[in-house]
N, C-alpha and C positions, 0 to 999 in steps of 0.2 A: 458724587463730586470727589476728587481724588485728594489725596490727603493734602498736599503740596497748596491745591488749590482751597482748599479748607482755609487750611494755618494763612495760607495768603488775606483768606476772604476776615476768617478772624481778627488778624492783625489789624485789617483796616475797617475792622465795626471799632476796636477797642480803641486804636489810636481815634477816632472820629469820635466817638465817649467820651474820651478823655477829658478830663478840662487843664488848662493851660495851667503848671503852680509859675512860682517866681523864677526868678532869674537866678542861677547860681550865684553871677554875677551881685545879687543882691543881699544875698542869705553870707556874707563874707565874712567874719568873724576880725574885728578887729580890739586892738588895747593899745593904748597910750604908750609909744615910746617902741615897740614893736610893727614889724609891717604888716599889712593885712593878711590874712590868709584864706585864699579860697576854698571850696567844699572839698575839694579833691587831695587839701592839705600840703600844695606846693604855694607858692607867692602872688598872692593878687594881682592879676590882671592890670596894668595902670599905675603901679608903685614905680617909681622912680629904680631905675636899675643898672647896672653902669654898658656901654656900648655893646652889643650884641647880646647880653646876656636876654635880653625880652624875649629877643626870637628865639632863640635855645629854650625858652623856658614855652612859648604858643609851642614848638612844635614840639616840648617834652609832655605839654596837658592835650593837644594834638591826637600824638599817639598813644596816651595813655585811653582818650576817651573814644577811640576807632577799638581797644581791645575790648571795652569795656562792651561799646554798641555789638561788635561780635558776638559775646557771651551771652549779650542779652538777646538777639533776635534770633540765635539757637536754640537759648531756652525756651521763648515764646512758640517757634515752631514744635517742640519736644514737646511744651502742654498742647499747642494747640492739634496735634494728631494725636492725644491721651485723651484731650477732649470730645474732638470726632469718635474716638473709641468707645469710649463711658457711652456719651450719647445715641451711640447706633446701640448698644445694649440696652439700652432703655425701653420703657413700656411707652406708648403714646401719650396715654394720659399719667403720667407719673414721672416727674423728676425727682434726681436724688441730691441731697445735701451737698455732695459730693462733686457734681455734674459745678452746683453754683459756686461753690466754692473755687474750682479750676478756674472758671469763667471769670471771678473777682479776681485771682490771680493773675491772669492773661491781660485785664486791664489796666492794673496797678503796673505790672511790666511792660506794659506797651506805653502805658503813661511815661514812667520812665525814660524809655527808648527817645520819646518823641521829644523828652526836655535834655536829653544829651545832644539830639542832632542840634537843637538849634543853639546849644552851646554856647 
């Protein structure tokens, strides 16, 4: 299988494993007397905000969360062809610590990936 199609096929075991966490949208940190603040640390979603400034701000957490999805579905390609690597070196009957542990990585960042798209 070529590497491309690997990281591909990986991506969607991991993302399909995954399980769904909260909503950003939910985990929002707020205090009395201050506006909420979402996870990404600009202005809660939904707070009162004076005429245009809302949209300037979706499409400042927008593009913030398009660089982010880049970085991450890079890095998942990058383990998931170190993974393919590890594991063509491997014996048939013996995995290494090693091998699992990339693989837990691969899904924690695909977990990720998958609670940014639906943002």
């Amino acid at each position: 299988m070529s590497g491309i199609r690997f990281g591909a096929a990986i991506l969607g075991v991991a993302l399909g494993f995954s399980s769904l966490a909260d909503s950003p949208r939910a985990r929002q940190n707020t205090t009395p007397g201050h506006p909420a603040v979402g996870t990404d640390g600009l202005p809660a979603m939904g707070v009162d905000l004076p005429p245009g400034q809302r949209e300037k701000q979706e499409k400042l957490q927008n593009e913030e969360r398009q660089k982010q999805l880049v970085a991450d579905t890079d890095k998942l390609v990058q383990l998931a062809n170190e993974l393919h690597a590890d594991v063509s070196k491997t014996d048939k009957n013996v995995l290494s610590v090693d091998v699992i542990k990339k693989a837990d990585e691969i899904e924690k960042l695909a977990h990720s990936v998958k609670v940014k798209m639906r943002g």
